[in-house]
N, C-alpha and C positions, 0 to 999 in steps of 0.2 A: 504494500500500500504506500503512497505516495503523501507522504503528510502533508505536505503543503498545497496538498491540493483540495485540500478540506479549512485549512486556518489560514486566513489572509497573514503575510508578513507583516503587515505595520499591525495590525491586532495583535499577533503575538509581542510584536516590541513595546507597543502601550500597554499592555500587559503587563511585562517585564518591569518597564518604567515605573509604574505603582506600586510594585512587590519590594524594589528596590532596597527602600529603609527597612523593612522587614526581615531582607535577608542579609543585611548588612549586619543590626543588630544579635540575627540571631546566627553568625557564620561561625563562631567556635561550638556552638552548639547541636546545630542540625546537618544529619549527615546528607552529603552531597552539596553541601552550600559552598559558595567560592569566596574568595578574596577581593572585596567592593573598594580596595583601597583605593583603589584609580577610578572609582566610579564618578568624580567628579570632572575626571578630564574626558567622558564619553562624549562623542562628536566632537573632538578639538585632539587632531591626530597630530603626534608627536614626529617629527626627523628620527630615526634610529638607525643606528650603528650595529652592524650582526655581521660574524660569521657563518659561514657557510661551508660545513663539513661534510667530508665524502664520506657518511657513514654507513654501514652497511645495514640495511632495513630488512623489512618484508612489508610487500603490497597485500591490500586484498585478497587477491588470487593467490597469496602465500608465495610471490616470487622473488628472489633476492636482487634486492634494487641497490645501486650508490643513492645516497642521498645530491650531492651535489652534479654529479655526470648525468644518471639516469633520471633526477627527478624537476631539479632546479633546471639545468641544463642551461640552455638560453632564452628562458621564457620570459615572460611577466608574470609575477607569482600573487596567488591570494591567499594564503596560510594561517588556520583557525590551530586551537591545542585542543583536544575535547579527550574525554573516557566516556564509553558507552552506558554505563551505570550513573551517569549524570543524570538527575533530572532536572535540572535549572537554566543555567548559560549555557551548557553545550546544545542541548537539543535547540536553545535561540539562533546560537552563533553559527550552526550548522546550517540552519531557515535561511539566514540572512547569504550566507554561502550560495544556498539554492538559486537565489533571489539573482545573484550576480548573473549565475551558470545559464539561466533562462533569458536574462537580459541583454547578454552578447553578441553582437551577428555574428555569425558564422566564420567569418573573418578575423572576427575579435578575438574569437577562440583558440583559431588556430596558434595564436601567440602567447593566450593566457593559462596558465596553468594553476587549478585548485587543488591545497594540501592540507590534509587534516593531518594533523600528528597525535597520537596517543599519548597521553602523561601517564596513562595506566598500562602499560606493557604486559605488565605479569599478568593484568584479566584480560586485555583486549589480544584475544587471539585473532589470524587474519580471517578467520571464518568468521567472528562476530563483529568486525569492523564489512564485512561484505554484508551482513544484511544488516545489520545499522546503514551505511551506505544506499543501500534497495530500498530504505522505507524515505530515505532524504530525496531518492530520485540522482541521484548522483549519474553525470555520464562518466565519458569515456577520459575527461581531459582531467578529470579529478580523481587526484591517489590520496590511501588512506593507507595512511602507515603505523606501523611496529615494531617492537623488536629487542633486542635487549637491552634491560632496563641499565647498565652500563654505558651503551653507547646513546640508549636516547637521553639518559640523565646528561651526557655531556653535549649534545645537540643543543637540546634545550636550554643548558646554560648559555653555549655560541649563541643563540636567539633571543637569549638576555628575558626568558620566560620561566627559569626553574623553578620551583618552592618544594621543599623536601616533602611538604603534606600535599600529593596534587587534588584533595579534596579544597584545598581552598587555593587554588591556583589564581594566577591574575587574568581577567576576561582579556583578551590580547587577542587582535587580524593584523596580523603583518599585510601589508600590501608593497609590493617591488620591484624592480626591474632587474635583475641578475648581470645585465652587462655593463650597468653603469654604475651598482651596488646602490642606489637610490632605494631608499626602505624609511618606511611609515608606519607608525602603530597606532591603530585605532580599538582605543579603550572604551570598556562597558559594551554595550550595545550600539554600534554607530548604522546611520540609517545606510540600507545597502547602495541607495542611490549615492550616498560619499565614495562609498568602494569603487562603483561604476566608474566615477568623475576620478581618483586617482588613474583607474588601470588606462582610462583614455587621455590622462595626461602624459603618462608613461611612453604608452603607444604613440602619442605627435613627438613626444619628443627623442624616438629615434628616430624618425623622418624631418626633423624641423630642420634649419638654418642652423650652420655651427655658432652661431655666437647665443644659443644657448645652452649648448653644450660649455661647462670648465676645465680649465685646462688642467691634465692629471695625464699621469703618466702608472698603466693599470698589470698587472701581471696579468697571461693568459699561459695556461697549459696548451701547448701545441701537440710539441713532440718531449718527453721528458726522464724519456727512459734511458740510461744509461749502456750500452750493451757494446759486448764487442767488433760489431756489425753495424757502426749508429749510420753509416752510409745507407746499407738496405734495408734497415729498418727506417730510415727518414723518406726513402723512395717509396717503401710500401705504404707509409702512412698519406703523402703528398698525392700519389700516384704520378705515372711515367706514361698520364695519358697524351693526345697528340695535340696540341693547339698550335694559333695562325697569329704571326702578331700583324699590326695593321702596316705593315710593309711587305705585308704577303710572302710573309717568313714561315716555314715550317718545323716547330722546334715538340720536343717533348719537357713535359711541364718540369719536373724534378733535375732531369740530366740535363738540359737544356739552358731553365731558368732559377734554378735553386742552387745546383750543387755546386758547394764550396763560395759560396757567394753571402754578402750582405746585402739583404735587399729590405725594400720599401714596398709593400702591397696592400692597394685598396681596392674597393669594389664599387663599381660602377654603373649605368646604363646611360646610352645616348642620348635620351628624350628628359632623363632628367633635368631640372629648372630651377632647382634648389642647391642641395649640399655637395652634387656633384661636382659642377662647374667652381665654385669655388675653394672646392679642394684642389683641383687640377688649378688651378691658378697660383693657389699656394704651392702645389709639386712646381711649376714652372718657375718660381721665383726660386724655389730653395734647390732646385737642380742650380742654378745661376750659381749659390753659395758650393756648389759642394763640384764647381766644375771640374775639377784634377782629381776628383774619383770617378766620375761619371763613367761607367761604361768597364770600367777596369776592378775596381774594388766595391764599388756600391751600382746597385741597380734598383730601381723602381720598375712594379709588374702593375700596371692599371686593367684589370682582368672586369668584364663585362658577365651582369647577371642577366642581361638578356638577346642572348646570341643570334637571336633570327635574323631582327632588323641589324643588330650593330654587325655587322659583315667586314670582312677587311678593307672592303673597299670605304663603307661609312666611317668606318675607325681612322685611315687614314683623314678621311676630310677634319671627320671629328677634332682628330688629333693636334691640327695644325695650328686652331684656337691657341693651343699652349706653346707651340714652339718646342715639340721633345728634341734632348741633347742626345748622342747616342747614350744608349743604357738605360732608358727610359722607353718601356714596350708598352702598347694598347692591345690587347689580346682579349681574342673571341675563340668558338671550335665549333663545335657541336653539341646542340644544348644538354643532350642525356653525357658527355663529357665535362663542359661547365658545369651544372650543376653537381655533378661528384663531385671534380674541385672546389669548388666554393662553398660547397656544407662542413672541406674539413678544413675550410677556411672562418665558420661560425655562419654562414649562410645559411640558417635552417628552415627557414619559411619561402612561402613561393611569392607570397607580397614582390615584387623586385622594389612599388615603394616604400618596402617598411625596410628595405637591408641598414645595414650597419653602416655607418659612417667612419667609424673607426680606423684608423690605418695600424697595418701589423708590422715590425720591424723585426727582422731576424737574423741573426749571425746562424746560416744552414750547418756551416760545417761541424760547431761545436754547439749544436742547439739549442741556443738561447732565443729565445722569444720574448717580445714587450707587445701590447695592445693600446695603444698612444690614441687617447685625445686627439683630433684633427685640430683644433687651434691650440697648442701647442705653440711658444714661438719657434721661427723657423729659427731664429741662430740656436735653440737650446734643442731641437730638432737637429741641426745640422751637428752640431757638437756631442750629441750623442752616436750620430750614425757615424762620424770621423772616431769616436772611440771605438767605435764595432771594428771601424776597418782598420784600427792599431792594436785587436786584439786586444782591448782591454775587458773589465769584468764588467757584470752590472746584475 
């Protein structure tokens, strides 16, 4: 059964709203009652600061998840703390959960991702987080996690949510964006149409103009495994598929354009009007700075998410806007090849206007990887890529 398809969500939250003092007062007393100490900052969502650990879980389905790889991933997150044996906040904050998951277009979703996390481990097994689940109406974009109370006692601390009684836990929706660490808490009961309004300010703003992006300079996992093979290990990861740069070059993506190389790579499309064109503007200026590498020690890969129209022939015209030095490639292929490369580039949606703005910097050979802010200045931009190419650390 579908509970919210019986109790209107503002009913239950005015509800809640009235009980309020009642269970506030009586929260050492009555079992299942929560922690109301935040209950005055409800609707007045807090900036927050959280780690995000790669912990190892279990889903619904009782399947063994990362916490960070397989659930956060590259989403936009809406993450409740609930125990099934709740009967007060969780069963609301679950509602209000619903409220989101039905309010999303289709679109919205494909980016948004809903996490319940258990505070009660030891009772909530993943069979009865799966019909707890069934009766909230939960789809497919929303995981409900578990698992041992060691590792999620330490999760939970990283999310700055723990209390050793999780009977009186604090009512806490993280709401986030995973690639720019932008996270918000909203305390008590917040009306779900708030949740709404963050996840779609999150979503403009990986599409928006970089000047509202700040400048920060982000650690990304590319390639990080240490082995004695790290060459064909970084090939297998990149792939050694076949792309066109827009000089109607034929090269392979790894052997071609990575290996043994420091390079610059962002993601693109033609018809773009916003953040693209003036990233490329910014590449053109800062190739200027960094002209006695160009081409020999540092390379720039301007790689296209949508490869029908941008053809090599378009890329050239494209291209010429910026003036590339050599070492500086506009590269298209075949779009079931693009897109391979660019998902293990964080490409993970087909949105091409929601991609990533971000630019990735990587010393291939000894595989270091950064995830750079696009405004970024270009001399603290170029002075980092002139360390890459002196071998320095970072």
């Amino acid at each position: 059964m579908n509970i919210s398809a019986h109790i209107p969500i503002r009913w239950l939250m005015g509800l809640a709203i009235l009980l309020l003092p009642v269970t506030t007062l009586a929260q050492n007393q009555t079992e299942g009652s929560h922690d109301m100490k935040n209950s005055h900052s409800a609707n007045q969502p807090v900036s927050a600061r959280v780690a995000i650990l790669n912990k190892t879980l279990l889903d619904q389905e009782g399947k063994s998840v990362q916490f960070k790889t397989d659930i956060i991933d590259n989403n936009i997150v809406v993450m409740n703390f609930v125990y099934t044996t709740c009967t007060t906040q969780c069963p609301l904050n679950s509602q209000i959960l619903s409220h989101v998951q039905k309010n999303l277009s289709s679109q919205e979703q494909e980016q948004v991702r809903l996490v319940s996390l258990s505070i009660d481990p030891g009772t909530d097994t993943p069979k009865r987080l799966k019909d707890y689940a069934e009766k909230i109406g939960a789809g497919p974009r929303w995981a409900w996690l578990t698992g041992h109370s060691p590792e999620v006692n330490e999760l939970l601390d990283a999310l700055g949510v723990y209390t050793p009684d999780f009977k009186n836990h604090p009512s806490v929706i993280l709401v986030g964006d995973s690639k720019t660490g932008n996270w918000t808490r909203f305390y008590g009961i917040p009306d779900p149409d708030q949740l709404i309004e963050k996840v779609r300010e999150l979503a403009a703003l990986r599409s928006s103009a970089l000047s509202s992006w700040k400048p920060e300079i982000r650690t990304v996992a590319v390639t990080q495994t240490v082995a004695v093979d790290q060459d064909a290990k970084a090939r297998a990861y990149f792939t050694d598929l076949p792309v066109v740069t827009h000089n109607g070059q034929e090269k392979r993506f790894y052997s071609d354009m990575l290996k043994d190389k420091v390079v610059l790579i962002n993601l693109f499309f033609g018809k773009c009007e916003n953040s693209c064109p003036m990233v490329h503007t910014k590449l053109s200026k800062l190739q200027g700075i960094l002209r006695e590498y160009m081409g020999k020690q540092i390379f720039f890969i301007s790689i296209t998410i949508d490869p029908e129209p941008d053809t090599p022939e378009a890329l050239k015209k494209y291209s010429k806007n910026f003036n590339p030095l050599e070492g500086w490639s506009f590269v298209t292929g075949k779009p079931e090849d693009i897109r391979t490369i660019t998902r293990k580039l964080g490409q993970v949606h087909d949105d091409i206007k929601g991609h990533s703005p971000f630019l990735m910097v990587g010393d291939v050979k000894r595989a270091r990887w950064k995830k750079i802010m696009p405004n970024i200045t270009n001399k603290d931009l170029a002075n980092f890529l002139r360390n890459l190419a002196s071998d320095s650390t970072f």
